[in-house]
C-alpha positions in Angstrom: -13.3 -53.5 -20.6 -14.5 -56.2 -23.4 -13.1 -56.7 -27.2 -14.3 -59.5 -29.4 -17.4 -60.6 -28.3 -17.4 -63.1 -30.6 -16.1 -66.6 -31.8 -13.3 -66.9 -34.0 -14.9 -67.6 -37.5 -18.0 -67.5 -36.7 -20.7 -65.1 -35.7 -20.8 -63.8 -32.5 -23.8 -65.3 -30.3 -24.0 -62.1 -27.5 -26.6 -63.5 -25.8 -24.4 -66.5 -24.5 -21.5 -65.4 -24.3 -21.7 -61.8 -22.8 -24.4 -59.5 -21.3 -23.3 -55.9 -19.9 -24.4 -55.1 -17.0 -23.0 -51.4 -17.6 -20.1 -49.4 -18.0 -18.1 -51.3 -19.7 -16.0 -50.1 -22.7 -15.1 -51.7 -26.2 -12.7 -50.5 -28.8 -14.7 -52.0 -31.4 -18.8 -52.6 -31.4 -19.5 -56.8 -31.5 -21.2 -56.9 -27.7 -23.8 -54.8 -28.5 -22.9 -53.1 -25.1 -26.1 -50.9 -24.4 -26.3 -50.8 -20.2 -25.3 -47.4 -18.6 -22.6 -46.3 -19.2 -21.9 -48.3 -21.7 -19.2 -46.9 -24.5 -18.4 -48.8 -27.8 -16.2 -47.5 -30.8 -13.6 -46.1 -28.4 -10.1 -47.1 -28.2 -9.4 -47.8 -24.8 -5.5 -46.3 -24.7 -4.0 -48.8 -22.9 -1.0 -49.1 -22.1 1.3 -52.6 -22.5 1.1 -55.0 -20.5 3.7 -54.7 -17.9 4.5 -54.6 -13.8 2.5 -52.3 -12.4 2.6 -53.4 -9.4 0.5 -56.1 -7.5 0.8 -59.7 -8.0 0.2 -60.0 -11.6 0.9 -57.7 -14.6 -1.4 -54.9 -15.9 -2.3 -52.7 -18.9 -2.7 -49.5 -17.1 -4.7 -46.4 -18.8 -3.4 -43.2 -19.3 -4.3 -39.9 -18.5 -6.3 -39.5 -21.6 -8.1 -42.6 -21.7 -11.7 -42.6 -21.9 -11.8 -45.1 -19.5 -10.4 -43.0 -16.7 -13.6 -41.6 -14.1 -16.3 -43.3 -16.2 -16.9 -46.1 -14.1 -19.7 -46.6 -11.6 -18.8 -45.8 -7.9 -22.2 -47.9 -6.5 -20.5 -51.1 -7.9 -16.6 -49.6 -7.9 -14.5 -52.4 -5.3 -12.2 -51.2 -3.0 -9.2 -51.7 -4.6 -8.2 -52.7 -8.3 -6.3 -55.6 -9.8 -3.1 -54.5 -8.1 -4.7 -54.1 -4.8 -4.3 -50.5 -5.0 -7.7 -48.4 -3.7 -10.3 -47.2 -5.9 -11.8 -45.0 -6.4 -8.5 -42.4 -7.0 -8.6 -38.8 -8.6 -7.0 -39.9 -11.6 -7.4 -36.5 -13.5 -6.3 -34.3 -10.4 -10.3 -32.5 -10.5 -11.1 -33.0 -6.9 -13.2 -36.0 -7.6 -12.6 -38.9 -6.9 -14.8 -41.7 -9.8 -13.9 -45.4 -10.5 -12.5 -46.0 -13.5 -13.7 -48.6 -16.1 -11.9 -51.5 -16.3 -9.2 -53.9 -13.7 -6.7 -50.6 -13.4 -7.6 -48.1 -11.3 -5.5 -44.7 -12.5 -3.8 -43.7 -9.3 -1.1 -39.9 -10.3 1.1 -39.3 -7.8 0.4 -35.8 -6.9 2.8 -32.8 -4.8 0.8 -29.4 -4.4 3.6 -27.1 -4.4 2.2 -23.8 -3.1 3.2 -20.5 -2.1 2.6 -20.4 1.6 3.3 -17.1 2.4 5.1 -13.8 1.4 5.8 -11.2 3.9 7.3 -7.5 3.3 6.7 -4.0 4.7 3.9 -2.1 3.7 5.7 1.0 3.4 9.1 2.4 3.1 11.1 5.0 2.1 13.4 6.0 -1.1 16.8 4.4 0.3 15.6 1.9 2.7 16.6 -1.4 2.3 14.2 -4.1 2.7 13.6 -7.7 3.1 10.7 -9.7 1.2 10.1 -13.4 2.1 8.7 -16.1 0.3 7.1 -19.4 1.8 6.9 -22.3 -0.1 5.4 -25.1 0.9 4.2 -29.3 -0.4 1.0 -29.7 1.1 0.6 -32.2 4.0 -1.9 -34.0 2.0 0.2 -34.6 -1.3 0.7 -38.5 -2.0 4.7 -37.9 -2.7 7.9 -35.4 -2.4 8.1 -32.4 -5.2 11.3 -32.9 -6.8 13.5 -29.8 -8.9 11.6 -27.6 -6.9 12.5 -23.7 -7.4 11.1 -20.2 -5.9 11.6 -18.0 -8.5 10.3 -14.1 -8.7 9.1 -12.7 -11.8 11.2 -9.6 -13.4 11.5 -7.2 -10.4 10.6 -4.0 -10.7 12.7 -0.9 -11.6 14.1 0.7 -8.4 14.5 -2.4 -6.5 18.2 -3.8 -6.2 18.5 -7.0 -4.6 21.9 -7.1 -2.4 21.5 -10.3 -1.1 18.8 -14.1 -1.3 19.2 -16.9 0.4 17.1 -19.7 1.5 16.2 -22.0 4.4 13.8 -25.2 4.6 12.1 -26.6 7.4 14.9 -29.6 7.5 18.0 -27.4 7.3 18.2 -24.2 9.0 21.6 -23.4 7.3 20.8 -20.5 4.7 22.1 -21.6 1.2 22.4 -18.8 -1.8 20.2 -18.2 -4.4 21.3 -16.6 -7.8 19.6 -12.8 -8.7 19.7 -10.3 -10.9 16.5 -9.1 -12.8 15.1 -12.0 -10.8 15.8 -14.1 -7.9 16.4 -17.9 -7.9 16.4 -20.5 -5.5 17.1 -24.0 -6.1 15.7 -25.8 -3.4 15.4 -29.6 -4.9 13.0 -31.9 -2.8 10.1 -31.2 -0.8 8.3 -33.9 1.5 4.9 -33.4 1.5 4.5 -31.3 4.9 7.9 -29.2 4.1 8.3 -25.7 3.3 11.1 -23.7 2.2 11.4 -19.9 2.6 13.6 -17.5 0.7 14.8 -14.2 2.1 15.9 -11.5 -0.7 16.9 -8.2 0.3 17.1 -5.0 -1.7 17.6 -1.5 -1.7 14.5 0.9 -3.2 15.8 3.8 -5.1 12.3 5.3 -6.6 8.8 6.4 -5.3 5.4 4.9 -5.7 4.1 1.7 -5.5 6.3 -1.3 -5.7 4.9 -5.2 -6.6 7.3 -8.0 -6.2 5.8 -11.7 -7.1 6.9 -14.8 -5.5 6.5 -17.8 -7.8 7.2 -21.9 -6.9 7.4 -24.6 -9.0 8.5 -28.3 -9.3 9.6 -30.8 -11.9 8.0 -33.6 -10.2 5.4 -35.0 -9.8 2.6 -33.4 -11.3 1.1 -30.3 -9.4 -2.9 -30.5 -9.2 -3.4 -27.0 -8.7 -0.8 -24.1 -10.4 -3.4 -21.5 -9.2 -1.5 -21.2 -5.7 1.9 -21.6 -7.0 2.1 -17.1 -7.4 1.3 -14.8 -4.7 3.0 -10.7 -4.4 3.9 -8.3 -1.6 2.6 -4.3 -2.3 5.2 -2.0 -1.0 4.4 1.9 -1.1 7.5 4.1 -1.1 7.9 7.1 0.0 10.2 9.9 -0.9 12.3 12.3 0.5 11.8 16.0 0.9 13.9 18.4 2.9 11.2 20.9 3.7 12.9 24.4 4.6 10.6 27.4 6.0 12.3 31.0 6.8 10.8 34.0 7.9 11.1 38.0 8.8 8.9 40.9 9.6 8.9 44.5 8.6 9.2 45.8 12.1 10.1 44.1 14.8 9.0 46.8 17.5 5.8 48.0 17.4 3.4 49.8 19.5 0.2 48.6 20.7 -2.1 49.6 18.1 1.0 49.2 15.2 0.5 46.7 12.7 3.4 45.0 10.9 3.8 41.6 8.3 5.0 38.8 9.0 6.4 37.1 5.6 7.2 33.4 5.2 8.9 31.1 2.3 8.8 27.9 2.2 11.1 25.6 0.0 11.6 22.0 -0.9 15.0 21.2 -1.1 14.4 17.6 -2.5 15.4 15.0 -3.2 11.7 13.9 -4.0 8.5 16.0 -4.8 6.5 17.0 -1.8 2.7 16.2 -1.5 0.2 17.1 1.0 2.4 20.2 2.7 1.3 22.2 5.0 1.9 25.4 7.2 1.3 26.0 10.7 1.6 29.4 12.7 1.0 30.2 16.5 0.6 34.3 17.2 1.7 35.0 20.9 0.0 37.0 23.4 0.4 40.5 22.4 -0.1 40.2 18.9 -3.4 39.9 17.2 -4.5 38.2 13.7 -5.1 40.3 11.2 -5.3 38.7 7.5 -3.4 36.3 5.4 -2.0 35.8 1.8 -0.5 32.7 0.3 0.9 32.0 -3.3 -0.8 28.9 -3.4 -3.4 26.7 -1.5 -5.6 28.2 1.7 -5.0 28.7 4.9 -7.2 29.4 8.2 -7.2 31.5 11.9 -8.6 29.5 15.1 -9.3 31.8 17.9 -8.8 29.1 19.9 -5.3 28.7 20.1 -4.1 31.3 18.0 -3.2 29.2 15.6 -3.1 30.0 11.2 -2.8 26.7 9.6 -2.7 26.6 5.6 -3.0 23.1 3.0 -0.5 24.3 0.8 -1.4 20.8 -1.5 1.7 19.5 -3.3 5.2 21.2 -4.3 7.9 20.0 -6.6 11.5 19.2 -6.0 12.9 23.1 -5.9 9.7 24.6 -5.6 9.2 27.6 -3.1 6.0 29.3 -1.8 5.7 32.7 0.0 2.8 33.7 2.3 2.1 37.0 4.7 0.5 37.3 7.7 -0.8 40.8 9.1 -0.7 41.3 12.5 -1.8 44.0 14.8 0.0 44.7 18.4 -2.3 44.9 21.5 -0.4 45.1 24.6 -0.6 47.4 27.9 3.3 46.2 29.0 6.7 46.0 27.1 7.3 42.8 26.2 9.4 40.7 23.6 7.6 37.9 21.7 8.0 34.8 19.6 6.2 34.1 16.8 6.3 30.7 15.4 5.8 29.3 11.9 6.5 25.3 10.5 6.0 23.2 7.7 5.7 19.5 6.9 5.0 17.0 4.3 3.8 13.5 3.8 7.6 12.6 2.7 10.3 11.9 5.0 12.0 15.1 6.1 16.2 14.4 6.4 17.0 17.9 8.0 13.8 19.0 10.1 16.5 21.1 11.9 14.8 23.6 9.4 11.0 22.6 9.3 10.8 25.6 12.2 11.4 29.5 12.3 11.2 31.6 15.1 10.6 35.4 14.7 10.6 37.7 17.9 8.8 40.9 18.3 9.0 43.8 20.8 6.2 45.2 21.8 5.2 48.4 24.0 2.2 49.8 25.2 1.0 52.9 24.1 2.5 56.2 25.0 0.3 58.4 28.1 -0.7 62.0 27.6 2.1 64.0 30.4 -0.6 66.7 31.5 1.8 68.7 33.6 3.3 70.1 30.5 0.3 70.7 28.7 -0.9 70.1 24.9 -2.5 67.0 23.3 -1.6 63.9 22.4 -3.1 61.6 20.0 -3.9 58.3 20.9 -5.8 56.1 17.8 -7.2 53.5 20.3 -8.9 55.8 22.7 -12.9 56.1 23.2 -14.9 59.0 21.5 -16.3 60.9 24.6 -19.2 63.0 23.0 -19.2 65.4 26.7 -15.6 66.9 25.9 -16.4 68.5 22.2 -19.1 70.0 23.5 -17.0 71.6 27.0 -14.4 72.7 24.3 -17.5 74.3 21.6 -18.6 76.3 24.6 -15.4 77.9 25.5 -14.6 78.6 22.4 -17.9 80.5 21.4 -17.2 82.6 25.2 -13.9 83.9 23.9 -15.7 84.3 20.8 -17.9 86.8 21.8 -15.9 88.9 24.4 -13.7 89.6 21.5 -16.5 91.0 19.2 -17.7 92.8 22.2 -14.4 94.7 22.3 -13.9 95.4 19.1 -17.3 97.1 19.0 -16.3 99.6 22.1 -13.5 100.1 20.1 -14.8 100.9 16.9 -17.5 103.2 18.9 -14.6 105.5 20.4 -13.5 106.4 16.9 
């Protein structure tokens, strides 16, 4: 770094007093500096000449000097005027360049970082949660972060903190921090290697998804990299919904052949809306699927296990569907049955005493023609025998025609 290449009072002879063997910088342009990297016209920003350290004093560049990573790191020594090493990441980029000049820029650096945040990924309207935030000096930063604070940005709408507090890696003991619409910590110093982690606690009242960010930051030194100093937690909450489900049936004895309905309602009781409900029926032995109605969504009958089960989709807080099942009885012995129906949701259920209903049935066979005391009986579910009608046609056409027959000797004698 060269100024005044020439004599005083006289002109400047460049050739004998100074040749450039690059990268060298001059505030004004009397070296006719013209090597790479050469820069001329350019004031140097220098600071004055004071201790900087080292054996002798120093004018050290600034951050905005255009001296600062222009030098040449082929030729660069290994340490500067002061003895401190060169090359150094002066501007905090990632690389590291000689500087021009006897004063190698050297900015004590503390990258103060957001380790970690932890938090459930769900919960329900009511719980009470903890979210925790890790901060952290890297191992590799040159000094201790000073003021440092873990703050979190405006928390959302349904979260109440009820307690924060925070421990670092040198002192277990928790110390408060100060909330409200946010949460601070005032942690002070961090060595590099340290971390600090707050613990905030709050109550959810709301449904949906919930974003809490965790921000650090220090007042010292400067922090290379403020890309890492945020991180957030995603929390879905769930609500509440006290899903009730009654039922009856038209008759509850039937005879084997009898059909009857079986009616359901279902109701949210709240607090929250319900999404996702659904319906499920199981038909005992003795009874036999017929059809079914709902008021809203679709249902379906497996064989299999007797089973209806209906997607009912979502119902609001208060909201009540109805639904009917037809059933037929098919039975050759009295018996009493239980049919079953239920209904759940995606939300937490706080009574499920009531997610269940039973309804019993009694069934009996049906009734036996007594042929000791004659007459007929009609029984829906017996077989067509063709052979009978015809036994019955041919008697009947007999007493037929002996009654003609006699009526004609009758009608002769008169």
């Amino acid at each position: 770094m060269v100024s005044n290449c020439g004599r005083a009072g006289g002109t400047p002879d460049v050739a004998t007093f100074f040749t450039s063997s690059g990268y060298n910088l001059e505030d004004v342009d009397t070296c006719t500096l013209s090597s790479t990297g050469d820069i001329i016209n350019t004031d140097p920003a220098l600071g004055a000449l004071a201790d900087n350290g080292g054996k002798t004093e120093t004018m050290a560049i600034t951050a905005s000097s255009p001296a600062l990573d222009a030098g040449d790191n082929a030729n660069c020594p290994n340490n500067d005027q002061r003895d401190s090493l060169r090359p150094a990441d002066g501007d905090l980029n990632g690389s590291f360049v000689c500087d021009i000049g006897a004063f190698e820029l050297f900015v004590h650096s503390a990258d103060i970082h957001i380790n970690n945040m932890t938090a459930v990924d769900t919960a329900y309207n009511g719980d009470t949660i903890q979210v925790g935030i890790e901060a952290h000096n890297d191992v590799s930063a040159s000094t201790t972060a000073t003021g440092v604070e873990i703050t979190t940005a405006t928390l959302p709408a349904g979260f109440t903190v009820r307690s924060a507090s925070f421990t670092t890696s040198t002192n277990a003991t928790p110390t408060a921090c100060t909330f409200g619409t946010a949460v601070v910590c005032t942690v002070g110093s961090l060595a590099p290697g340290d971390t600090a982690t707050a613990v905030i606690e709050g109550t959810i009242s709301t449904t949906g998804e919930l974003t809490i960010t965790g921000n650090v930051n220090s007042a010292n030194p400067i922090d290379p990299n403020t890309v890492n100093n945020s991180d957030h937690v995603h929390i879905q909450v769930i609500g509440n919904s006290d899903m009730e489900i009654t039922g009856s049936i038209v008759s509850g004895s039937l005879t084997s052949g009898q059909e009857t309905q079986i009616a359901f309602t279902l109701t949210n009781l709240g607090a929250d809306d319900a999404t996702n409900v659904r319906v499920a029926a199981f038909l005992p032995e003795g009874l036999t699927y017929q059809s079914i109605t709902i008021d809203q969504g679709s249902c379906s009958y497996s064989s299999d296990d007797m089973s209806i089960t209906c997607n009912v989709g979502n119902m609001a807080n208060g909201a009540s569907v109805s639904g009917i099942v037809v059933v037929k009885a098919d039975t050759t012995t009295a018996l009493s049955v239980v049919a079953l129906v239920g209904v759940d949701a995606d939300q937490r259920d706080l009574v499920p005493s009531n997610d269940t209903h039973q309804i019993t049935v009694s069934l009996a066979p049906a009734p036996v023609p007594d042929s000791s005391s004659g007459g007929c009986v009609y029984n829906p579910d017996a077989s067509f025998d063709p052979v009978l009608p015809g036994i019955l046609l041919t008697g009947l056409i007999g007493v037929l025609t002996y009654r003609v027959r006699r009526l004609n000797r009758v009608m002769k004698k008169h």
